[in-house]
C-alpha positions in Angstrom: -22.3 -51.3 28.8 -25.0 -48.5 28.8 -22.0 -45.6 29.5 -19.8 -47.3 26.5 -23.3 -47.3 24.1 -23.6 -43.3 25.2 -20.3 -42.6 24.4 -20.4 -44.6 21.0 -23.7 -42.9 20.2 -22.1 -39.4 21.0 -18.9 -39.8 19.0 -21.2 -40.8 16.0 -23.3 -37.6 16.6 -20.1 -35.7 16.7 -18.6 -37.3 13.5 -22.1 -36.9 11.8 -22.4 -33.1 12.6 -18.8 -32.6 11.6 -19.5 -33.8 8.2 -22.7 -32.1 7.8 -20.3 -29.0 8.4 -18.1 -29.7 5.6 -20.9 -29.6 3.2 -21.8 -26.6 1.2 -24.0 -25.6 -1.3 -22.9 -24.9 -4.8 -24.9 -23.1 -8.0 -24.3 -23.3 -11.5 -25.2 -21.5 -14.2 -25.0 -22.9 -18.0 -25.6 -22.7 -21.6 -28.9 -24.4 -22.1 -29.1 -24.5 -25.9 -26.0 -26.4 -27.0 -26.6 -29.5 -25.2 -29.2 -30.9 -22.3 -29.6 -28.4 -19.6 -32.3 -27.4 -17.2 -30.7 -23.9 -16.3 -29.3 -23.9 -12.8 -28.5 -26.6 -11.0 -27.1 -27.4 -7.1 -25.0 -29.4 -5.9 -23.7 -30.5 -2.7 -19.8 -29.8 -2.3 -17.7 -31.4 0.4 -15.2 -29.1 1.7 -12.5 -31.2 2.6 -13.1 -34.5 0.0 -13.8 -32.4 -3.0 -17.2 -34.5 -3.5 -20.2 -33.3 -5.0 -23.5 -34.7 -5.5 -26.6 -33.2 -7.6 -29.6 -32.1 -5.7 -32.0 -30.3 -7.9 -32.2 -27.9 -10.7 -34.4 -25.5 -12.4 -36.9 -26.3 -15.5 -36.9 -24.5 -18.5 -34.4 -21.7 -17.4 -32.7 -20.2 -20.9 -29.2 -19.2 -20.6 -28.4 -18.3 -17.1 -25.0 -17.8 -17.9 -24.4 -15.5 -14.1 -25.9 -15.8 -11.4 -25.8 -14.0 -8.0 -26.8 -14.8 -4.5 -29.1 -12.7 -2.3 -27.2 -12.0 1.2 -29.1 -14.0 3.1 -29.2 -16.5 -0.2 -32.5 -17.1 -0.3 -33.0 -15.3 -3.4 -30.6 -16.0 -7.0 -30.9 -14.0 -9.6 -29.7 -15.3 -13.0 -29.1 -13.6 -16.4 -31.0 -15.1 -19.4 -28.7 -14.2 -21.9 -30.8 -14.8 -25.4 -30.0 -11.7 -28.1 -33.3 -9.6 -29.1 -34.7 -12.1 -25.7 -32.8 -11.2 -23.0 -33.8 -11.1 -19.8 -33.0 -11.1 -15.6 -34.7 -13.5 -13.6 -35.4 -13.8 -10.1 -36.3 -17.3 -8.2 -36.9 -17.8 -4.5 -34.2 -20.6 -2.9 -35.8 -22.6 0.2 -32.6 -24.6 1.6 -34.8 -26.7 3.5 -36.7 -28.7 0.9 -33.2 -27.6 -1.6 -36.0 -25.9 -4.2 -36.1 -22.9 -6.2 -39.4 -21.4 -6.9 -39.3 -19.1 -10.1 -40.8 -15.6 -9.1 -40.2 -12.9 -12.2 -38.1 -11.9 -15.2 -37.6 -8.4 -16.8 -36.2 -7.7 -20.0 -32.7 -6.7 -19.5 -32.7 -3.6 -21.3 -29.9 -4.7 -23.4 -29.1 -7.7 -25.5 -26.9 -10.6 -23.9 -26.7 -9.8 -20.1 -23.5 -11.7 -18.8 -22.6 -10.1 -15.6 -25.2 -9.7 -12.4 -25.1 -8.1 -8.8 -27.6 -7.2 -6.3 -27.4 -5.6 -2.9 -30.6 -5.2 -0.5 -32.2 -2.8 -2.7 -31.2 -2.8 -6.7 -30.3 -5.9 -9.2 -27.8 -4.8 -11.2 -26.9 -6.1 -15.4 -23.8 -5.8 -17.5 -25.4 -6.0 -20.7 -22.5 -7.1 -23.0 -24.1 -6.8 -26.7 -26.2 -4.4 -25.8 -23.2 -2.0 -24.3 -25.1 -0.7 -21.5 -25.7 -1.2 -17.7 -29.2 -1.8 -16.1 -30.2 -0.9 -12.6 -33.4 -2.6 -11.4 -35.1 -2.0 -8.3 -36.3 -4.9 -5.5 -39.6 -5.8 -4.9 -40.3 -6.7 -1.1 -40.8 -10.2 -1.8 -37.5 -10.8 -3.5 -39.1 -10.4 -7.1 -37.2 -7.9 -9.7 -38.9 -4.8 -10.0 -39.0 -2.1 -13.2 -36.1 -0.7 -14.2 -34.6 2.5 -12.6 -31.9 3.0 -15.1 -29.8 2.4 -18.1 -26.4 3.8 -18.3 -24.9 4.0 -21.4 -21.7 5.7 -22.4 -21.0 7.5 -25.7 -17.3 7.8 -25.4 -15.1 7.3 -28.5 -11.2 5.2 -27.9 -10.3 5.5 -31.6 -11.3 8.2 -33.9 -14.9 10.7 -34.8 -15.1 8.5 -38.1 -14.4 5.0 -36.6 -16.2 4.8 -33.1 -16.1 1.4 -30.5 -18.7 -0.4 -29.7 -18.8 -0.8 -25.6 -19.3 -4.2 -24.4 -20.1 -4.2 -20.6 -18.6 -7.1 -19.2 -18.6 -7.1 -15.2 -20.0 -5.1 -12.4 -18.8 -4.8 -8.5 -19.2 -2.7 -5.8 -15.9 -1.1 -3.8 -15.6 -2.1 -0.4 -17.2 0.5 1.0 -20.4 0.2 -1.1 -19.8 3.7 -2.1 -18.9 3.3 -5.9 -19.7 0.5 -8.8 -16.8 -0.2 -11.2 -17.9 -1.8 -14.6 -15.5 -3.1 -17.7 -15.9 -2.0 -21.3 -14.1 -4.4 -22.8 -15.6 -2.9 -26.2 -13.7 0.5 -25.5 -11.2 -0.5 -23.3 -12.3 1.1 -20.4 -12.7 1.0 -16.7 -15.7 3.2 -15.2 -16.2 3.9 -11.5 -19.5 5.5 -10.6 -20.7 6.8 -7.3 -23.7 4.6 -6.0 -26.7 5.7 -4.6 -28.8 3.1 -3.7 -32.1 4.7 -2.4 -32.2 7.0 -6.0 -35.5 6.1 -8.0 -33.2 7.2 -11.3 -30.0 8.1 -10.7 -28.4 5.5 -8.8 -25.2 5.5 -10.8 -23.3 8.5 -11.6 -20.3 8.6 -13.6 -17.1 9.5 -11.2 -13.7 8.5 -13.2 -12.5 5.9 -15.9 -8.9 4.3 -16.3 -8.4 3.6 -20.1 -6.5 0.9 -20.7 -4.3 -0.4 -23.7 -5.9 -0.3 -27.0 -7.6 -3.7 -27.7 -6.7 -5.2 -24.8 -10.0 -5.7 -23.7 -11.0 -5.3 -19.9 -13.0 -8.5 -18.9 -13.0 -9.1 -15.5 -11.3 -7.7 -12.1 -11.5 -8.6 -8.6 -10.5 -6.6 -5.4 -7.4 -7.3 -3.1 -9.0 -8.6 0.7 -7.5 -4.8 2.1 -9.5 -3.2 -0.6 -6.2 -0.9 -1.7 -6.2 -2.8 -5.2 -7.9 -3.7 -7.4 -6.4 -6.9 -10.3 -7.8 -6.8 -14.1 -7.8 -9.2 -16.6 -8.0 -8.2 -20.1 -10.0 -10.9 -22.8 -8.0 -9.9 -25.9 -4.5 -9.7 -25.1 -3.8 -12.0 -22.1 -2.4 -8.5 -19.8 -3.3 -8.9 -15.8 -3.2 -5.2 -14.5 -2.5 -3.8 -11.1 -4.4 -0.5 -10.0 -4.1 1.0 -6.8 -7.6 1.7 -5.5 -8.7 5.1 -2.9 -12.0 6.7 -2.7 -12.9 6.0 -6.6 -9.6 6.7 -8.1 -7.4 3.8 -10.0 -3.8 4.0 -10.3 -2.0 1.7 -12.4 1.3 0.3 -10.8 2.1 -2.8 -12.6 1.4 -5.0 -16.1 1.8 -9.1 -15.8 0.0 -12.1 -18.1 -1.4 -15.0 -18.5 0.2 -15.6 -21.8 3.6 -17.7 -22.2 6.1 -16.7 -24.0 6.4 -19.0 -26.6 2.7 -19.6 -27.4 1.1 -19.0 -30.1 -2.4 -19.3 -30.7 -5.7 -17.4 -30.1 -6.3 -15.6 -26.6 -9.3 -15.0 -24.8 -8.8 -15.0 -21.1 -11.6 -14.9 -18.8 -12.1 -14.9 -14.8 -9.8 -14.0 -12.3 -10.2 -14.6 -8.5 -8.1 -14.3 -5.1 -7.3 -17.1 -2.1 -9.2 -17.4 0.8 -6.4 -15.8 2.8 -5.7 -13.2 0.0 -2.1 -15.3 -0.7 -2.6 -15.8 -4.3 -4.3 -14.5 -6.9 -5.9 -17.0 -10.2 -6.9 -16.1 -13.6 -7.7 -18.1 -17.0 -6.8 -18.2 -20.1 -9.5 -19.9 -22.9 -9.2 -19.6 -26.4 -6.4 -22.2 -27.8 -4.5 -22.6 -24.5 -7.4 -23.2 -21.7 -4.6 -22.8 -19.1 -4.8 -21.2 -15.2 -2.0 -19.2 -13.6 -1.5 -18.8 -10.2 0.3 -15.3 -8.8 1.6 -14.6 -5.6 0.4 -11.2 -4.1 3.6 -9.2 -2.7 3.2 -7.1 0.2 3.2 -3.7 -2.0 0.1 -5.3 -4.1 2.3 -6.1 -7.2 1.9 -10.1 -8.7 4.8 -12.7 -8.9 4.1 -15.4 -11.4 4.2 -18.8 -9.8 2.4 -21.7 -12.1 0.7 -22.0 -15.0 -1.0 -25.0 -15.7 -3.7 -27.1 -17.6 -7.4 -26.3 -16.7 -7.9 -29.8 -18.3 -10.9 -29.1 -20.2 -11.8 -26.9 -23.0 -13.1 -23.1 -22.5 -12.8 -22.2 -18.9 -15.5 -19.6 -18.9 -15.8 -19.3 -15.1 -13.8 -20.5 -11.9 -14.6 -20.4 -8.3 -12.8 -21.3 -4.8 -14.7 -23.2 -2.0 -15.2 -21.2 0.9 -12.4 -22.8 2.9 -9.6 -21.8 0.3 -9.1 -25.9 0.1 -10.5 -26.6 -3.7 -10.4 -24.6 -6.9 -13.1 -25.1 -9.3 -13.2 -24.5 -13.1 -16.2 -24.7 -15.2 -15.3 -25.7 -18.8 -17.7 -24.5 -21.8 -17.2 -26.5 -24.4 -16.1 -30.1 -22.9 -19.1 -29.9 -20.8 -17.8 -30.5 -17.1 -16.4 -28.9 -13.6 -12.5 -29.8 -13.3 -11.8 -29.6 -9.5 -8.1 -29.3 -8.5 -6.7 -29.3 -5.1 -5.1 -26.1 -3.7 -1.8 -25.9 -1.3 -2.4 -23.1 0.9 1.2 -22.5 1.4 2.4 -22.6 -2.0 -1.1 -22.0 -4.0 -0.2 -24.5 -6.7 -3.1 -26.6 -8.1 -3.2 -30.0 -8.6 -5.6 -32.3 -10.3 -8.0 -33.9 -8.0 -9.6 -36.4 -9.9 -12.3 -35.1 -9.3 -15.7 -34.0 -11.8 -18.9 -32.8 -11.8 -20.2 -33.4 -15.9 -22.8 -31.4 -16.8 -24.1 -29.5 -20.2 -22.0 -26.3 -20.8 -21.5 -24.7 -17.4 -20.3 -21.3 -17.2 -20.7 -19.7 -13.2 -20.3 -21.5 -10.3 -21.4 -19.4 -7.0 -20.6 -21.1 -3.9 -23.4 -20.0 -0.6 
């Protein structure tokens, strides 16, 4: 009786520990001002059910419309994107006692921050009104220092009598750590700057662009898992572009969309992200369609359309992937909830889950 007890008691200890591995913290950012929101929230995610339950939040947090993890995540830093108010905030994450602890904010040097990056020594803003990038320096205890830098460029896309307005829209380093690209979707531009990381002033220095279509609009990118590529999504016009990437140099080598044929209503596609096992690539589309397509990567780095489908929600701002590659995520703006769909790994299709997580106006999810 005792050995059948131990054994009992063990396989629950297993089962227990097994579960507790499935679990997974996720962060949201959202709009506080439209509707009921604290700021940033967590939740619990279950890897292999899809389930999610609240555990805490923020008070009083304005707008942190992007956030980014610290490496060893126990620091996120969140824009406060607020016009003439603007700001980046730092907060201190214990995972034991699941609380955030709110250490600093700076003003962001630019109106409307809606991209952010750090690394173990700068936290880094796309300011998108204010058409400028912002390099801050770390403080030892995880607290946002003063600003070391604001890069600005004065480039004109048009004509001496009718200049763009740059609208930096997303930052991220290469592989290599070496260089920082950033999207202009104002002036339609891709810059790559060399990164120096230990500079007190000059930690980014221009290195190359890619110009891209005229009003097309260059929102977000993401790189291929080899590093050789690098995928662009462009707001205005739906395009998904294909550069091949070496030592700070883009080459374009292919144009797709996320755009049907037949539609037609208003554009404004958003995020774009790759598989777990760098299979398939994802991107949205907002504005009147609110749709996802899913892309198979080929073996020279080029996209094959494969499914575009309903995100089932209205204004799909921001999408992630769990960690395991098993659940796809999308955070819908205006209908104020988290659509979760089910991934097959073999075909990357999506498929509803069932599953929600409602909640005012979220617009980045950051799994840890």
């Amino acid at each position: 009786m005792t050995k059948f007890l131990v054994l009992v008691a063990t396989i629950f200890f297993c089962i227990s520990n097994q579960a507790q591995g499935n679990k997974t913290n996720l962060f949201i950012g959202t709009y506080t001002k439209t509707c009921d929101s604290k700021g940033i929230y967590l939740y619990e995610f279950d890897t292999v059910t899809g389930e999610t339950k609240v555990k805490t939040a923020t008070e009083n947090v304005v707008n942190p419309s992007f956030l980014t993890l610290s490496k060893e995540g126990k620091f996120v830093y969140a824009t406060n994107e607020d016009g003439d108010n603007s700001a980046v905030s730092a907060f201190r994450f214990d995972s034991n006692t699941n609380q955030f602890t709110f250490l600093n904010s700076q003003k962001s040097e630019g109106n409307d921050p809606c991209h952010i990056i750090n690394d173990d020594q700068n936290v880094i803003v796309a300011n998108y009104s204010g058409g400028n990038i912002t390099v801050f320096g770390k403080n030892m205890d995880g607290s946002i220092g003063k600003h070391k830098q604001i890069m600005k460029h004065e480039v004109q896309t048009v004509s001496e009598t009718k200049p763009e307005t740059s609208h930096m829209h997303m930052l991220q380093w290469s592989p290599d750590k070496k260089y920082l690209i950033a999207s202009d979707l104002g002036k339609d531009y891709l810059y790559v700057y060399s990164y120096n990381p230990e500079a007190k002033s000059a930690v980014l220095e221009f290195s190359s662009f890619v110009r891209v279509k005229h009003g097309a609009g260059p929102r977000h990118f993401t790189f291929s898992q080899d590093g050789k590529y690098v995928y662009l999504i462009n707001e205005l016009d739906g395009t998904l572009l294909v550069f091949k990437y070496l030592e700070g140099k883009l080459q374009f080598i292919q144009e797709t969309t996320v755009v049907a044929r037949d539609f037609k209503g208003k554009t404004s596609a958003a995020d774009i992200h790759i598989s777990a096992d760098g299979k398939f690539l994802y991107a949205t589309n907002r504005g009147d369609a609110n749709t996802i397509s899913c892309f198979e990567i080929k073996m020279n780095g080029k996209l094959k359309w494969k499914q575009t489908t309903s995100t089932l929600g209205k204004g799909p701002r921001n999408f992630s992937l769990d960690p395991t590659g098993n659940f796809l995520l999308v955070a819908h703006q205006y209908t104020n909830d988290v659509v979760i769909f089910k991934i097959d790994k073999e075909t990357g299709i999506l498929s509803d889950s069932g599953k929600r997580i409602e909640l005012c106006s979220p617009v980045c999810l950051v799994f840890q």
